[in-house]
Structure formats: structure tokens, C-alpha cells
Backbone and ligand atoms as CSV (ligand in chain L), in Angstrom:
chain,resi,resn,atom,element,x,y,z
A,1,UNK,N,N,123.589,138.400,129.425
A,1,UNK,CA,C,124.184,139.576,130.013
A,1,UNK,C,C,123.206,140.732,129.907
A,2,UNK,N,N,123.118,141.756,131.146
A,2,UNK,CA,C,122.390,142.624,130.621
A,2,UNK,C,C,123.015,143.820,130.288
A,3,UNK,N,N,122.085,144.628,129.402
A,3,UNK,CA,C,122.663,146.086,128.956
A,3,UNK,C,C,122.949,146.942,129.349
A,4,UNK,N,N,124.462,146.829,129.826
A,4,UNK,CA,C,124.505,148.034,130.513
A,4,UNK,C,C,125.265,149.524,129.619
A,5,UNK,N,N,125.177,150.527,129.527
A,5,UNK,CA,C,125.974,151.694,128.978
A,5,UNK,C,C,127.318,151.599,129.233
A,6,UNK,N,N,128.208,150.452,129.274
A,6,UNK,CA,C,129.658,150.370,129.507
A,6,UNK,C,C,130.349,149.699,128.274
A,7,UNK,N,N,131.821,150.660,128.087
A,7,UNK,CA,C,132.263,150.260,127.026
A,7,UNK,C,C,132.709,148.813,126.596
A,8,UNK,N,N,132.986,147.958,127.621
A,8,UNK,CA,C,133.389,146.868,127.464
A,8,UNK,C,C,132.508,146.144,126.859
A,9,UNK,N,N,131.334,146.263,127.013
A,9,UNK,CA,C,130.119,145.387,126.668
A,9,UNK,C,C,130.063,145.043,124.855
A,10,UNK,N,N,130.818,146.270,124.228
A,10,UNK,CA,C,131.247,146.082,122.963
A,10,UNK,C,C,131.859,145.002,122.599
A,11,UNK,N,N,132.555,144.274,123.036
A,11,UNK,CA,C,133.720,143.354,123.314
A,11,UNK,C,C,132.845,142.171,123.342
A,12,UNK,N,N,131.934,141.841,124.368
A,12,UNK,CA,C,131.658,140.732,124.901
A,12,UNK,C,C,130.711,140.193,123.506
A,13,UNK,N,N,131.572,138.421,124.188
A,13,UNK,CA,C,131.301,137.633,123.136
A,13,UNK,C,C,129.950,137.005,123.309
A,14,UNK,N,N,128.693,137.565,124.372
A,14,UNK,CA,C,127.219,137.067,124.389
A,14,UNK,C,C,126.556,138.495,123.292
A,15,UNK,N,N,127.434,139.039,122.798
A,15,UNK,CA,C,126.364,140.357,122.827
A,15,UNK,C,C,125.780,139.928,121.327
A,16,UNK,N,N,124.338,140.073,121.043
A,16,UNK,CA,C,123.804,140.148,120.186
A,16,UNK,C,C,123.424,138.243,120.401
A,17,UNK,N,N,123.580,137.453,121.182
A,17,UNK,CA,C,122.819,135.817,121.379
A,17,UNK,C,C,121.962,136.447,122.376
A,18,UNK,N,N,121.065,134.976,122.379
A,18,UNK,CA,C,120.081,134.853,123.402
A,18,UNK,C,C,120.342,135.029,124.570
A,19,UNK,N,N,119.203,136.241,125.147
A,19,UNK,CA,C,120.124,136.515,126.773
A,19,UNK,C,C,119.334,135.026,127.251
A,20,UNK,N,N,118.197,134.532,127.313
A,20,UNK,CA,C,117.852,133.177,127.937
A,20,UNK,C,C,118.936,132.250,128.254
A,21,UNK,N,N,120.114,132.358,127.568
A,21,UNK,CA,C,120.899,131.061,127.858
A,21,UNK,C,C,121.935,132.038,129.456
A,22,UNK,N,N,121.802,133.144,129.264
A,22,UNK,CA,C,121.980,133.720,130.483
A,22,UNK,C,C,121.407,134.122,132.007
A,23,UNK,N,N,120.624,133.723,131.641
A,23,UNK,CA,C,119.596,133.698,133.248
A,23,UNK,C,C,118.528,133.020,132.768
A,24,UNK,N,N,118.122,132.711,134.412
A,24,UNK,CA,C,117.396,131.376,134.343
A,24,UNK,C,C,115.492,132.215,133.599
A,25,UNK,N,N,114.868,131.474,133.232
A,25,UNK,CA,C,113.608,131.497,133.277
A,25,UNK,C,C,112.259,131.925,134.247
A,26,UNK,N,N,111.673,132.764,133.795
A,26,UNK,CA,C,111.108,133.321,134.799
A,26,UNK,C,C,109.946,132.263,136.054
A,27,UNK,N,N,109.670,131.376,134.779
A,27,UNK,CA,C,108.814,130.112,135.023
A,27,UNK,C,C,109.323,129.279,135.595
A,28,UNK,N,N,110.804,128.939,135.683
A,28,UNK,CA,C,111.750,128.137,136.380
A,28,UNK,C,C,112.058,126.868,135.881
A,29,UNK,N,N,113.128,126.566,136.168
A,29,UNK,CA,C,113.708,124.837,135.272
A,29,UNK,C,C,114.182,124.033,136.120
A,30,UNK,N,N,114.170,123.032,135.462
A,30,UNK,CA,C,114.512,121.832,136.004
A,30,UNK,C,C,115.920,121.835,135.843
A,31,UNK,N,N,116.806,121.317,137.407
A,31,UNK,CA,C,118.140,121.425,137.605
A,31,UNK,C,C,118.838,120.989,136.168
A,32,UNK,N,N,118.263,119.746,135.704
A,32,UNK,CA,C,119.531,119.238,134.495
A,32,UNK,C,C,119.245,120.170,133.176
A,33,UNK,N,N,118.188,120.968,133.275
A,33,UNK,CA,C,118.021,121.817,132.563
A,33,UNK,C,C,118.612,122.985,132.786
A,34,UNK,N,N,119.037,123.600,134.245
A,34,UNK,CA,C,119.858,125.194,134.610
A,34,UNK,C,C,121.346,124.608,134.541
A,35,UNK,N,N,121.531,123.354,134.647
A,35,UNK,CA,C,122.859,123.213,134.138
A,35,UNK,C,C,123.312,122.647,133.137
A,36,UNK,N,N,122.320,122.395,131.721
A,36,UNK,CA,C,123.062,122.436,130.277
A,36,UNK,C,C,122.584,124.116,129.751
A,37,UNK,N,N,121.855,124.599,130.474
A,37,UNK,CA,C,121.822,126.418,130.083
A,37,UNK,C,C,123.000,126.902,130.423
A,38,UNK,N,N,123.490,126.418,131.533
A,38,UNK,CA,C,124.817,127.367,132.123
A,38,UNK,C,C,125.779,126.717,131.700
A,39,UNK,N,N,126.148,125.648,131.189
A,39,UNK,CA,C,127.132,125.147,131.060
A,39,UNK,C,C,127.532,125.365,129.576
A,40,UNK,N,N,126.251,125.490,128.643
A,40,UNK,CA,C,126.295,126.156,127.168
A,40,UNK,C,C,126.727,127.670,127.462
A,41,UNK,N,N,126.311,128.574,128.130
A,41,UNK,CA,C,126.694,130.167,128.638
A,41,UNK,C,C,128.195,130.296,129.024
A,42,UNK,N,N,128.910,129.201,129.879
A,42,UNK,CA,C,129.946,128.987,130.286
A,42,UNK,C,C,131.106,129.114,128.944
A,43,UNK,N,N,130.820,128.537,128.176
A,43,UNK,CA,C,131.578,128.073,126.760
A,43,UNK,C,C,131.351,129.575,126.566
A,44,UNK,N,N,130.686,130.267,125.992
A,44,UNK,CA,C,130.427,131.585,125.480
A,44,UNK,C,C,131.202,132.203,126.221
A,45,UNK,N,N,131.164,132.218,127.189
A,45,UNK,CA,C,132.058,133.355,128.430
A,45,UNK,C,C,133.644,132.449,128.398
A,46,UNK,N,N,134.178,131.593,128.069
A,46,UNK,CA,C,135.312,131.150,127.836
A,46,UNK,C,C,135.801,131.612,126.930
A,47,UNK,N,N,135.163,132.061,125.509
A,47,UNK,CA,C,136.080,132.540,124.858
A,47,UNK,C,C,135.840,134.236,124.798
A,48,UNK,N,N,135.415,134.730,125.680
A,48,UNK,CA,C,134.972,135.893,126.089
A,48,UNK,C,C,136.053,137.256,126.092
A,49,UNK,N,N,136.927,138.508,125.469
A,49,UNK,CA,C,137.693,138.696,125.879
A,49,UNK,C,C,137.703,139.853,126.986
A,50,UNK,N,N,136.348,140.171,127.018
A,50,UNK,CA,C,136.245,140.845,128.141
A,50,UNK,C,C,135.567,140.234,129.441
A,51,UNK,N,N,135.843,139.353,129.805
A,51,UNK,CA,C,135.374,138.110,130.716
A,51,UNK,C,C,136.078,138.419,131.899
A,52,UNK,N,N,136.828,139.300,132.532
A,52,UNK,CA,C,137.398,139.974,133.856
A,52,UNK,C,C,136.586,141.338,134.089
A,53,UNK,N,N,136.259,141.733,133.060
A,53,UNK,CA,C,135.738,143.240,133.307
A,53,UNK,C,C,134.261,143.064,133.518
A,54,UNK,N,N,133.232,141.979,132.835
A,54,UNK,CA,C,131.995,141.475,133.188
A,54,UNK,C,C,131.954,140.450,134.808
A,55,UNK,N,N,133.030,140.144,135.166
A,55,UNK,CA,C,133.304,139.499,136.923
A,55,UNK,C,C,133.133,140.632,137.218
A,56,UNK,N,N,133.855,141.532,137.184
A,56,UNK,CA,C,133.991,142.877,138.208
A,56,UNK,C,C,132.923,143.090,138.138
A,57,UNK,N,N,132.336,143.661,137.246
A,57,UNK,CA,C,130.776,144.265,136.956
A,57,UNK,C,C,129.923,143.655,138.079
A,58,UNK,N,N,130.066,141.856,137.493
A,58,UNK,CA,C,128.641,141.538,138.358
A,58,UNK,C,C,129.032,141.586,139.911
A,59,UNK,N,N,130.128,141.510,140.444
A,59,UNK,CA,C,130.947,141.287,141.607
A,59,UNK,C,C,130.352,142.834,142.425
A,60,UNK,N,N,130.836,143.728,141.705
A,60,UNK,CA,C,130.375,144.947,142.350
A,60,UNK,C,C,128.855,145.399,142.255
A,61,UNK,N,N,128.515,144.533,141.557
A,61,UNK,CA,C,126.897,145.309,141.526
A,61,UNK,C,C,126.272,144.127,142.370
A,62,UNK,N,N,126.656,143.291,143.003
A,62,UNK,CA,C,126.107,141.988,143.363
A,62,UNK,C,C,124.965,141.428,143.042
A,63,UNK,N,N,125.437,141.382,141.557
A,63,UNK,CA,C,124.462,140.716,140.674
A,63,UNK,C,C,123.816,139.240,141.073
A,64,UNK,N,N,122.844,138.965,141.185
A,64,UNK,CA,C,121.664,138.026,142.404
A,64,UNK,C,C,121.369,136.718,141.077
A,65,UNK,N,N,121.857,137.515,139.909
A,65,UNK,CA,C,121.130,136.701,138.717
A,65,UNK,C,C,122.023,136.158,137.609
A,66,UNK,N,N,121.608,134.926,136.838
A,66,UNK,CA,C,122.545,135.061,135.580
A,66,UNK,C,C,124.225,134.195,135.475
A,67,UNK,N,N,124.884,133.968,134.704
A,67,UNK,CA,C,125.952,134.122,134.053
A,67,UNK,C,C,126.539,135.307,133.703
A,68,UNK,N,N,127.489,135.748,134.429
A,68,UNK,CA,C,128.411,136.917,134.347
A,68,UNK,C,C,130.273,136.281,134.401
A,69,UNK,N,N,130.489,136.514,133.894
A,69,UNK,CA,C,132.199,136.469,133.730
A,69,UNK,C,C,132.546,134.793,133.733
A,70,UNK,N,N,131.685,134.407,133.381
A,70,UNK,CA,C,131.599,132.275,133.206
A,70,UNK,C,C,131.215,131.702,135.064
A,71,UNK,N,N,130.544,132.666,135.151
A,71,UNK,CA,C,130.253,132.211,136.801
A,71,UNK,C,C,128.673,132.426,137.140
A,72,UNK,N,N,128.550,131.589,137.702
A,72,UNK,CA,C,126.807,131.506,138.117
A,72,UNK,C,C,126.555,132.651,139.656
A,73,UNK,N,N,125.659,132.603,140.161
A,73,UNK,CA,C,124.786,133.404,141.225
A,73,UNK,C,C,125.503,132.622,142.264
A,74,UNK,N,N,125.612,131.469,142.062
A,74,UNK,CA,C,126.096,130.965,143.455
A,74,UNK,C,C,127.542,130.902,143.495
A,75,UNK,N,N,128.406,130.514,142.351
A,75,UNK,CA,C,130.176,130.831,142.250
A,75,UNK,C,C,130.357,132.172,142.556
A,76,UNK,N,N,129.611,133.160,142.257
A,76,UNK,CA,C,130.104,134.563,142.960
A,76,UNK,C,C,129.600,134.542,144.136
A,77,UNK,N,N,128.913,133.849,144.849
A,77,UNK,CA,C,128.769,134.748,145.931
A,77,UNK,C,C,129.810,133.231,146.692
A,78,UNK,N,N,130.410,132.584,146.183
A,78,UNK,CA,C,131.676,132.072,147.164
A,78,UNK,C,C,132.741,132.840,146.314
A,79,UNK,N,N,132.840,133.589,145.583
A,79,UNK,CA,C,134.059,134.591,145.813
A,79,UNK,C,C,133.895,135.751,146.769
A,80,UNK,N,N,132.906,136.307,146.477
A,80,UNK,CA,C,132.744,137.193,148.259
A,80,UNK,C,C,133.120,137.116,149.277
A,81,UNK,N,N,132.489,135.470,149.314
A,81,UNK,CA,C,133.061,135.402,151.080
A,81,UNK,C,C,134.175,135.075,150.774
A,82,UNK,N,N,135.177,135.545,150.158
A,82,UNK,CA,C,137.114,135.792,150.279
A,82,UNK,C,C,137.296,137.036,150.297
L,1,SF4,S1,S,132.004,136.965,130.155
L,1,SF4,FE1,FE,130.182,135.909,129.387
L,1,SF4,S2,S,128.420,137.070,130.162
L,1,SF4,FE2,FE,130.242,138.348,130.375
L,1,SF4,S3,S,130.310,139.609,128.535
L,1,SF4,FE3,FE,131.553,137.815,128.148
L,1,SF4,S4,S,130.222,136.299,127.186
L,1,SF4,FE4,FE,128.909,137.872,128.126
């Protein structure tokens, strides 16, 4: 997750882990590798209790990158197109 100056971010259950398990690598990975990263990030954001207010976040900022609210770059952008 990144840092943003919002109060919720207090809450969230990534804060203070590795943001790496939250966005991909700059060097890039191998698919079975971006999906035991995201799927370990996923678990984190499940027990998350501010995990609606980090959707909104990335939803409105149309965040391009990352694990935000237990959802990848590509699960948000098929909530958009609704
Ligand atoms: S939903 Fe996931 S990415 Fe968002 S604040 Fe919670 S743990 Fe972090």
C-alpha cells in the first residue's frame, strides 16, 4: 500500500509489512510468481478492517498498480466498467 496522509491508513492491516508483497517488481516476475505475491497480499487485505475505504481510495485515484482493498490492477479495472 502506499503512503498516503489519510486517516484510515492507521487501521490497515499491511501497514508497517513489506510493501513488495504489494506491487509487482520493478524488474518484473514470473506469472506463478505475481500470483503467490498477490495471493499472500490477498490474505493480508482479508483480514483488513479498513479494506472498503482502501477500494475506494484505489477506485478513485485509478490506481494502475498494486493490491488495494484485496484486489489486483486488473479486478479493479472490471469494477469500473460497472
Ligand atoms: S485492504 Fe489490503 S492494501 Fe488496503 S490497507 Fe488493508 S491490508 Fe493494506
Amino acid at each position: 500500500m502506499a503512503i498516503f496522509p489519510l486517516s484510515w491508513t492507521e487501521s490497515a492491516a499491511c501497514r508497517g509489512r513489506e510493501g513488495a508483497l504489494f506491487f509487482p517488481p520493478e524488474t518484473g516476475e514470473r506469472k506463478d510468481d505475481r500470483l503467490e505475491r498477490e495471493q499472500n497480499a490477498k490474505r493480508i487485505c482479508q483480514t483488513c478492517a479498513v479494506r472498503n475505504e482502501c477500494l475506494t481510495c484505489a477506485l478513485e485515484r485509478r490506481e494502475s498498480h498494486g493490491i488495494w482493498g484485496g484486489m489486483n490492477e486488473s479486478e479493479r479495472r472490471g469494477l469500473l466498467r460497472y
